[in-house]
KOLMARNU-317391 format. One line per 2 residues: for each residue x, y, z of C-alpha. Coordinates in pm, 1 decimal, always signed. Each point is the difference from the previous one (the first is absolute). Layout:
# KOLMARNU-317391
X/Y/Z; ... $
# end
This chain:
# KOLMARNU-317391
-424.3/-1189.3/+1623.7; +77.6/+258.2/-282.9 $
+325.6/+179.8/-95.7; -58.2/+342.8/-81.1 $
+306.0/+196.8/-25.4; +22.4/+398.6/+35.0 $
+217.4/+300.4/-124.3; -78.1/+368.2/+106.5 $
-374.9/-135.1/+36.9; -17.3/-118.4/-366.3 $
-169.7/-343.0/+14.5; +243.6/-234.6/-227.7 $
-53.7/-336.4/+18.1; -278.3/-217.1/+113.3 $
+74.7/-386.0/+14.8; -147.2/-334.5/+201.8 $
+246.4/-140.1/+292.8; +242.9/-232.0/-148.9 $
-162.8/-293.4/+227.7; -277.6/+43.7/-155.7 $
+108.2/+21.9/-387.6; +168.4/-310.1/+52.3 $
-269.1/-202.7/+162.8; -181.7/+51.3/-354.8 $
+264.7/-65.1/-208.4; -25.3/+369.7/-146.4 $
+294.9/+90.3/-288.8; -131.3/+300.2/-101.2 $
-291.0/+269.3/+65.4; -135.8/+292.4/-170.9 $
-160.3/+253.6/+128.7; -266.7/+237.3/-219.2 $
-245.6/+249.4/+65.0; -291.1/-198.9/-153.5 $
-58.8/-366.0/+22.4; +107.7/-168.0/-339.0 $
+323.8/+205.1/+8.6; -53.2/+146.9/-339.5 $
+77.1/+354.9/+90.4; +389.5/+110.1/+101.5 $
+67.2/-202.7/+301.1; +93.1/+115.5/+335.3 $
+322.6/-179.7/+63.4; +117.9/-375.3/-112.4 $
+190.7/-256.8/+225.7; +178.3/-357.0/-15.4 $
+82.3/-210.0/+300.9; +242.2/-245.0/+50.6 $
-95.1/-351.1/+182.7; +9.4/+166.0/+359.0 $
-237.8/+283.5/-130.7; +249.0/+264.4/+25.4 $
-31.7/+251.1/-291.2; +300.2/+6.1/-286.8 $
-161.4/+251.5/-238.9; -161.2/+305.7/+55.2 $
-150.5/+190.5/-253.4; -233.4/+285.2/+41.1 $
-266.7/+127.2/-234.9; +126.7/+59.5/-392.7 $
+337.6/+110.5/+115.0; +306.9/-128.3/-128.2 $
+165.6/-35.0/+334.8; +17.3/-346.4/+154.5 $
+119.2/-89.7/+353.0; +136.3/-325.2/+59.8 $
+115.4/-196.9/+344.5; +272.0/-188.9/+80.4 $
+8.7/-275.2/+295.6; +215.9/-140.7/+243.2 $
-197.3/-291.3/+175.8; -244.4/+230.4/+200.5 $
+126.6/+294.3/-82.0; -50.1/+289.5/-277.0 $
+406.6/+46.5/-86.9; -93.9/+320.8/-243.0 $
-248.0/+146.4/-247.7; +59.1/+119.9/-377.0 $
-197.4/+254.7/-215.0; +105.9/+6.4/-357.4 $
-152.4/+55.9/-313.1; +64.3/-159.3/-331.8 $
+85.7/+261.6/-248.8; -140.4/+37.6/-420.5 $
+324.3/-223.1/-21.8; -106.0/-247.4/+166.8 $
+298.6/+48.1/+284.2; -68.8/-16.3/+412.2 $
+43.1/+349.1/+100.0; +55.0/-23.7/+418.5 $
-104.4/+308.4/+155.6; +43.2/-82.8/+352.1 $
+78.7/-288.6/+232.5; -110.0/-36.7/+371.4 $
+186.0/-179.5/+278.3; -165.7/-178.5/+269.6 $
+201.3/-59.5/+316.9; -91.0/-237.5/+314.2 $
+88.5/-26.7/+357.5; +83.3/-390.0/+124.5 $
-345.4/-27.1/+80.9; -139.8/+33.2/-372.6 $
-152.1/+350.8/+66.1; +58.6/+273.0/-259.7 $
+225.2/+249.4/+124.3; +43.9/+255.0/-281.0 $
-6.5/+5.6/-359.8; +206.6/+205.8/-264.0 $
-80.6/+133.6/-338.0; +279.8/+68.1/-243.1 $
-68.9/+164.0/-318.2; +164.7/-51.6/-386.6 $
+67.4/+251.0/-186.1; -69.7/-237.0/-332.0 $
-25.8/-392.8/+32.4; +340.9/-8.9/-237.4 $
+209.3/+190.7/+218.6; -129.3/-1.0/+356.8 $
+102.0/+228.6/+281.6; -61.3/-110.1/+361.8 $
-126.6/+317.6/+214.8; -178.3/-58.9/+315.8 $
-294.8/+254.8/-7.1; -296.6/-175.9/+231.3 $
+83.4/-202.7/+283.9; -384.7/-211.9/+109.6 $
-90.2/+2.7/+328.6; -121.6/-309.2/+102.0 $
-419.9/-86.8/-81.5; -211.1/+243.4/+159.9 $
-269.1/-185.8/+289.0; -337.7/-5.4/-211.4 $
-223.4/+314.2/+132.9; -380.1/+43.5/-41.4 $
-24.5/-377.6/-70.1; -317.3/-163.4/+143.7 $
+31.5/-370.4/-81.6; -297.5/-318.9/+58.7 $
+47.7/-287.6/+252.6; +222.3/-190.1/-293.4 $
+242.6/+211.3/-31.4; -102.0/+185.0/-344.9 $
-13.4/+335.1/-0.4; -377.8/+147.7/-21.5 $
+113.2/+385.0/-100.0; +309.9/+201.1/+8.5 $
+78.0/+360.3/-63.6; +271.6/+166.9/-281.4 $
+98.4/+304.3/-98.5; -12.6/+112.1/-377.3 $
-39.9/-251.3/-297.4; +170.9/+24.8/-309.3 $
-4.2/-260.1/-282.0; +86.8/+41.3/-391.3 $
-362.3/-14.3/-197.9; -166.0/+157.3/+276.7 $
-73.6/+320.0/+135.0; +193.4/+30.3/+308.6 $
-225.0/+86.3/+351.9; +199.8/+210.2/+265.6 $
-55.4/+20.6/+325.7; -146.9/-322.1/+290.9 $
-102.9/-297.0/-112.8; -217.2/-304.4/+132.5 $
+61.8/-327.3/-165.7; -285.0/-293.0/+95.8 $
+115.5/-352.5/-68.7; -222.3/-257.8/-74.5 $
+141.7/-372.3/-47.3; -82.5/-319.9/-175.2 $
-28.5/-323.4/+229.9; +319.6/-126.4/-55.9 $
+141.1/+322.2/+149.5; +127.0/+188.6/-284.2 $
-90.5/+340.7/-99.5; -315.1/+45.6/-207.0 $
+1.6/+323.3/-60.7; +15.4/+347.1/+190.8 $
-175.5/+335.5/+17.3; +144.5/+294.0/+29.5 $
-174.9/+319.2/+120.6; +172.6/+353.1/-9.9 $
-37.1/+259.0/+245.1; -342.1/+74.5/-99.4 $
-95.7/-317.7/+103.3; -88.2/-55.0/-360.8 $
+96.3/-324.8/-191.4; +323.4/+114.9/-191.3 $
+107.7/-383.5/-155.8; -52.8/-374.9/+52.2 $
+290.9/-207.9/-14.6; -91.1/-371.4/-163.7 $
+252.8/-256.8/+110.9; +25.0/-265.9/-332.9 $
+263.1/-278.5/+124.1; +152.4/-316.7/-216.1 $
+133.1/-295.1/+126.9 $
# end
């Protein structure tokens, strides 16, 4: 099982099932584009003990993302950067909200205009998670290959249009590493999965 999250086709973040993180003790996980993650690296994540992921950080950017829980349940997301003065500069918060039954209803995003003086607007209410489309998945569960829109990542030229990722996984279930092929059908980028316990 694989989380991979979309936003006007953009492919944006690419993680193992919780479950599974967990299982193998996983705090953190880099991902890079060649195999001894010396080059600018995809994204970076940390997990707390139930594998859920606190930090999000994606390629050289100074954005981070971090998650908030409730039990089971993601209460709300940060981005912020850390400014030359070394202050947390919020630049918008998102809102997760849940019916009796635990499922995700809606979320909201409301936006700063400066992490000193905030404003609350909302601007972008979330529907609830999309059903995964153009997923083809093995007898276990994991998926085999799943198609995305565009991909854009700092360090890297960005590739427009349909994309095929290929996953290929390690025995203990985790991620190895995936391929990615563009429209073309041409290799674009493999995505090296590095964890730490």
């Amino acid at each position: 099982i694989l989380f991979l999250l979309s936003q006007k086709g953009m492919a944006q973040h690419v993680d193992n099932h919780p479950n599974i993180l967990k299982a193998n003790g996983i705090k953190s996980l880099m991902i890079c584009d060649d195999s001894s993650c010396s080059s600018c690296p995809v994204e970076y994540n940390e997990y707390d003990s139930s594998g859920r992921r606190t930090l999000h950080l994606e390629g050289s950017s100074e954005e981070r993302w971090v998650s908030v829980y409730d039990h089971d349940k993601k209460i709300y997301d940060v981005e912020y950067y850390i400014s030359d003065k070394q202050e947390i500069q919020i630049l918008d918060t998102t809102f997760h909200h849940y019916d009796d039954k635990n499922n995700l209803l809606y979320s909201i995003k409301k936006t700063y205009s400066d992490g000193a003086k905030p404003f609350f607007k909302i601007d972008t209410i979330l529907p609830k998670p999309v059903a995964e489309l153009k997923t083809r998945r093995n007898k276990s569960g994991l998926i085999v290959s799943q198609k995305t829109g565009s991909i854009y990542r700092s360090c890297f030229s960005p590739s427009e249009g349909e994309h095929i990722l290929i996953y290929h996984y390690l025995n203990n279930g985790l991620i190895d590493y995936i391929d990615i092929f563009n429209s073309r059908k041409t290799l674009y980028m493999r995505w090296h999965f590095r964890y730490n316990k």
